[in-house]
C-alpha positions as CSV (number, residue, x, y, z in Angstrom):
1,X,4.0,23.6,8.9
2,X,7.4,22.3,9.8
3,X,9.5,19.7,10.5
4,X,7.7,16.7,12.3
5,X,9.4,15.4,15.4
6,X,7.9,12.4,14.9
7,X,9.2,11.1,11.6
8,X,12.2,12.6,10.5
9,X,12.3,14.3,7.0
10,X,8.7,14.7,7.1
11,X,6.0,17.4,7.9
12,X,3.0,16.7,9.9
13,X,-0.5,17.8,9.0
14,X,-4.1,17.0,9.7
15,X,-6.6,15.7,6.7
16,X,-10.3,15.2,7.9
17,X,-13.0,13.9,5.6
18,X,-16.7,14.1,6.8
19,X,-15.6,14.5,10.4
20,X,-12.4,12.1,10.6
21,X,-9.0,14.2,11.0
22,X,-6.2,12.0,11.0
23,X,-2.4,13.3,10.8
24,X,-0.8,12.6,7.5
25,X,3.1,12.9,7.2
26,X,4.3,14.8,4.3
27,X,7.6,15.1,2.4
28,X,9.3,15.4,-1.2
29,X,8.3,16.9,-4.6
30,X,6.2,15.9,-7.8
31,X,3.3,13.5,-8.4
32,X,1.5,12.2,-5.4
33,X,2.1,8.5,-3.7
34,X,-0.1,7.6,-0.9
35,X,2.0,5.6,1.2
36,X,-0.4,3.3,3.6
37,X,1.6,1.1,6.5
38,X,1.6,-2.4,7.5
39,X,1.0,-3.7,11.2
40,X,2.1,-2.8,13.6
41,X,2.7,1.3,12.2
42,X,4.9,3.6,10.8
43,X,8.5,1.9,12.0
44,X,11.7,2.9,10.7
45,X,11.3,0.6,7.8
46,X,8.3,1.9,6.6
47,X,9.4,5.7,6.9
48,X,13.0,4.3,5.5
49,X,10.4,2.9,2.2
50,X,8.2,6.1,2.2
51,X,12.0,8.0,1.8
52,X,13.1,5.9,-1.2
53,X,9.7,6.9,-3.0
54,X,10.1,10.4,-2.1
55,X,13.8,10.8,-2.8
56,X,12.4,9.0,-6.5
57,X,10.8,12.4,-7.2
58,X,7.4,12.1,-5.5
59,X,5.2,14.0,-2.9
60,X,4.6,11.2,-0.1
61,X,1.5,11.1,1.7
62,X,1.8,9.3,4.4
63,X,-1.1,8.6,6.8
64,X,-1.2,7.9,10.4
65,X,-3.2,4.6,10.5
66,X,-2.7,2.8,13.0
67,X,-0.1,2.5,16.1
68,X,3.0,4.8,17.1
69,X,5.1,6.8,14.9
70,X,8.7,5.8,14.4
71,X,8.2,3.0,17.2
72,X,10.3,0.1,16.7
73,X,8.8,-3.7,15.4
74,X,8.3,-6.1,17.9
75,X,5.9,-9.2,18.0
76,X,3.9,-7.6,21.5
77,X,3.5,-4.6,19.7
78,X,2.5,-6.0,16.7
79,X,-0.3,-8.4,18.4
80,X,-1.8,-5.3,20.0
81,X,-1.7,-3.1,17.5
82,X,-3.7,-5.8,15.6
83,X,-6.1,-7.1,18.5
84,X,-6.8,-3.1,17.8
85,X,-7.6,-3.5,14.1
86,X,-9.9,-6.4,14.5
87,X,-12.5,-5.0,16.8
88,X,-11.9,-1.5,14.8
89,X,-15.3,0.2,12.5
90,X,-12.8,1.5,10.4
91,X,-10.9,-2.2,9.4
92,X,-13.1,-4.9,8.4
93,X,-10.4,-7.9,8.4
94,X,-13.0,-10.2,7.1
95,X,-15.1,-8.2,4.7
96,X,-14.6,-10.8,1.2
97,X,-16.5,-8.4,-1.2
98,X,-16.2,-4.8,0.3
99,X,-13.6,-2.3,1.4
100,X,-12.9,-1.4,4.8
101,X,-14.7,2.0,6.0
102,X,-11.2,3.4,6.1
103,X,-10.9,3.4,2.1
104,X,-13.5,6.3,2.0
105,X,-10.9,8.5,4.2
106,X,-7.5,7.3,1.9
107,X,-9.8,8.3,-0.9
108,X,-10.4,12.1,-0.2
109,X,-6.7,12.4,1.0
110,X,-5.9,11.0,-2.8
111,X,-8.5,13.4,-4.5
112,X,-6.8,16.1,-2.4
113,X,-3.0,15.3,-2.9
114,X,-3.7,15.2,-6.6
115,X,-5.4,19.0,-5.9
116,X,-2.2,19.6,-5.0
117,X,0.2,18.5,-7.4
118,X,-1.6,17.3,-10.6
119,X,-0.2,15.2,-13.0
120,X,-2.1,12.0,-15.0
121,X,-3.2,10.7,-11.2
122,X,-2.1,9.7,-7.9
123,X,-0.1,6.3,-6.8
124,X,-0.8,4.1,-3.9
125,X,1.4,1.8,-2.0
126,X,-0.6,-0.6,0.6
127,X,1.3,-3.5,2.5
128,X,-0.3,-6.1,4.8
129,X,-3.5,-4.6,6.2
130,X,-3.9,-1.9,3.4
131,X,-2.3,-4.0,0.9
132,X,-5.4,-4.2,-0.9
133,X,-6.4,-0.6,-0.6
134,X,-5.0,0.7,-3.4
135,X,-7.3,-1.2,-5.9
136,X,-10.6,-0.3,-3.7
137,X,-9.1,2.9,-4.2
138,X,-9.6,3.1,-7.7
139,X,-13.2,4.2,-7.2
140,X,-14.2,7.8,-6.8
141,X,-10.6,8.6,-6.5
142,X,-7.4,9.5,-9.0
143,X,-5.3,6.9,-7.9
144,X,-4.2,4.8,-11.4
145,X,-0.9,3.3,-10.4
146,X,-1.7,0.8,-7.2
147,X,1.0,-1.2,-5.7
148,X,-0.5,-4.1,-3.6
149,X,2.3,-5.1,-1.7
150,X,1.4,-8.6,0.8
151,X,-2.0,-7.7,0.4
152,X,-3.5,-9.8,3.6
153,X,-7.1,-8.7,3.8
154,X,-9.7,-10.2,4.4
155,X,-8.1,-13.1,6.7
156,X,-7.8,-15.9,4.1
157,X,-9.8,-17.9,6.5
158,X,-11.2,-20.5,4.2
159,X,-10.9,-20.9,0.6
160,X,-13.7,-18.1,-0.5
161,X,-11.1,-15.5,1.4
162,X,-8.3,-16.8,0.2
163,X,-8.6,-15.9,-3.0
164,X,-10.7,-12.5,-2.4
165,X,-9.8,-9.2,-2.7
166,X,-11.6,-7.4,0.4
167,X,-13.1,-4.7,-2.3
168,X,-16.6,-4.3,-3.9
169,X,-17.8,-5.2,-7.6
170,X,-18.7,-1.6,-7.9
171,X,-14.7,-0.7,-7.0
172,X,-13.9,-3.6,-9.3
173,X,-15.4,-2.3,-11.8
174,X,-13.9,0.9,-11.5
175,X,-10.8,-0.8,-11.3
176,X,-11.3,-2.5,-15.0
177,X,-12.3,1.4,-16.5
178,X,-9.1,2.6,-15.1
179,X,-7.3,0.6,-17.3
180,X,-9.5,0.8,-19.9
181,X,-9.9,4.6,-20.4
182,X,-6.7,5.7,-17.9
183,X,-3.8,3.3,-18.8
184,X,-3.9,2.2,-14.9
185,X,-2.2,-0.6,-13.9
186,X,-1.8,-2.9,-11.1
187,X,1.5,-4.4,-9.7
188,X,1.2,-7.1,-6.6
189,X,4.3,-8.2,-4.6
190,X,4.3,-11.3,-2.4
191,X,6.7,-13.6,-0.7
192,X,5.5,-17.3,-2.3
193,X,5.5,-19.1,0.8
194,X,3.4,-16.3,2.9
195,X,1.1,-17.9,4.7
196,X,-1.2,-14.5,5.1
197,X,-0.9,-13.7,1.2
198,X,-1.9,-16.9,-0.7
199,X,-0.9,-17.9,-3.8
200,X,-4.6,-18.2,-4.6
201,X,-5.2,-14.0,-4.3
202,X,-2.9,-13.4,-6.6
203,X,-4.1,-15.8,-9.0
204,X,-7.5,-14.1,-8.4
205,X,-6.0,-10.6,-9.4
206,X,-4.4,-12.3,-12.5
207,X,-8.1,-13.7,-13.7
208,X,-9.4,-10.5,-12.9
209,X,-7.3,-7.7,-14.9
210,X,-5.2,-10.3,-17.1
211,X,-1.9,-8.3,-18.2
212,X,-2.7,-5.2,-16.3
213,X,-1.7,-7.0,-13.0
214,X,2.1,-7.2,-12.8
215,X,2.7,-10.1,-10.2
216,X,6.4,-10.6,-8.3
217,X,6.7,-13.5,-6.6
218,X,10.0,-14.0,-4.2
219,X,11.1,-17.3,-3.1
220,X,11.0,-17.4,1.1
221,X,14.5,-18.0,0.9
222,X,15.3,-14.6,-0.6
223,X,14.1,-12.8,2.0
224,X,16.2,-10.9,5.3
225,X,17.1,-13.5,7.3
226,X,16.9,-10.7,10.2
227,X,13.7,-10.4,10.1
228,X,10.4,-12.1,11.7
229,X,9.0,-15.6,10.1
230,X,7.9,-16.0,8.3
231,X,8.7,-13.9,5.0
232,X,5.8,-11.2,4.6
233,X,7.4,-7.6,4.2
234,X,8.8,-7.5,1.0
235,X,9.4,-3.7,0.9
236,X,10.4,-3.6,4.6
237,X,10.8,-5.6,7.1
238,X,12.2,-8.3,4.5
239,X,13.9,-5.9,2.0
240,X,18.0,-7.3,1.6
241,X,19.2,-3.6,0.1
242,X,21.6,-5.3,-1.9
243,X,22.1,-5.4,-6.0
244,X,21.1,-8.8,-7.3
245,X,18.5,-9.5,-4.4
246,X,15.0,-10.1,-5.7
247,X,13.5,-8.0,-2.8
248,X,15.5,-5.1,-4.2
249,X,14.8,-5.7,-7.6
250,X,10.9,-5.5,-6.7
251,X,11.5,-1.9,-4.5
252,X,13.2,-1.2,-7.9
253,X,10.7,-1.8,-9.4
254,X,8.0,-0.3,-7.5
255,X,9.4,3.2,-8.0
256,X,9.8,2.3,-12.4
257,X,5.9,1.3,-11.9
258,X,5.5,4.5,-10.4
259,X,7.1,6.7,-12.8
260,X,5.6,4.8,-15.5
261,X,2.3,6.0,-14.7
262,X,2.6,9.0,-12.9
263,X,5.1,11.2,-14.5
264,X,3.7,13.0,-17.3
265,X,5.5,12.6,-20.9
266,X,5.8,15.6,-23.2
267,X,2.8,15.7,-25.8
């Protein structure tokens, strides 16, 4: 397994669960990070993010979703890529109170990177689409450190959606025993004026798992300037790399959260 030509730094392989390969992009050392891409794919800003969490000391997982590796962002790609996602069985953009189909797959490439490298569990980093994933993935799978990053499913089309969090009771509940018996954790990042990631959701999370759900909260006006309106990629597209911004401080933080809980402490 070498070098893949399609995203630098990182080995390609394929990971099929009950019939469904899909190529998963590998890279780095130590506990496993499942690192799940917004629309419209894996662009240089998302491989640039799945970088800093492997040069943090982790082994990055990082599945091919959706659209073209390493292609650059635009607004045409981005529309089709999503037109693609909405008629898709394996993305249900509206589901309220279940997981997409897709969540089953992430969850045996989790129980499989923790095969691999061990440690208390596995970590999970969902923006956009998947930002929501990593909690669903709680269930049947090792993942105890979930970063929801924009989390924008389902649609918040209406104010039952708004404020849902596109995963079942049953993987809400699994959710609640993570942190109960596991020391899991939860931290959600969100621009506050994001029209796709309402203020409500996260209020949702916050009634639902109390002080286990970390919330950051950026003001729009924090956000790159260079990139599309309005703010929504707070570990991306939106990132300023600077000291003192707030978008760095929460990429900072992302990789503390994840050696919090994934890196094991002497007895």
């Amino acid at each position: 397994m070498g070098e893949s030509q399609e995203v630098p730094g990182f080995s390609a392989e394929r990971f099929s669960h009950e019939g469904e390969a899909r190529t998963v992009y590998r890279a780095g050392n130590g506990p496993a990070v499942i690192v799940m891409t917004e629309v419209p794919g894996i662009t240089p800003e998302v491989h640039s993010f799945a970088c800093r969490v492997r040069d943090a000391g982790f082994s990055v997982y990082l599945p091919q979703l959706f659209g073209e590796p390493m292609r650059e962002f635009s607004f045409g790609y981005m529309a089709s890529t999503l037109s693609r996602i909405c008629i898709s069985k394996t993305f249900h953009v509206l589901a309220a109170h279940q997981s997409s189909p897709i969540v089953d797959w992430l969850r045996a490439l989790a129980r499989h990177a923790h095969d691999e490298h061990g440690g208390p569990g596995v970590g999970a980093v969902g923006m956009c689409i998947t930002g929501n994933f990593g909690l669903a993935m709680m269930l049947d799978a090792p993942v105890i450190a979930p970063v929801l990053s924009q989390p924008a499913l389902p649609f918040p089309l209406g104010r039952e959606r708004k404020q849902a969090l596109h995963a079942s009771d049953e993987e809400i509940d699994a959710a609640h025993s993570k942190i109960d018996n596991e020391g899991a954790a939860i931290l959600g990042l969100r621009f506050k004026g994001d029209p796709t990631c309402p203020a409500a959701r996260f209020r949702r999370l916050k009634r639902e798992f109390g002080a286990a759900f970390e919330a950051i909260e950026i003001d729009d006006a924090h956000a790159n300037p260079e990139g599309p309106k309005p703010a929504h990629s707070v570990l991306t597209k939106h990132l300023i790399d600077e000291e003192g911004e707030p978008t760095r401080e929460a990429l900072e933080r992302t990789l503390s959260f994840l050696r919090e809980h994934l890196v094991a402490r002497p007895a």
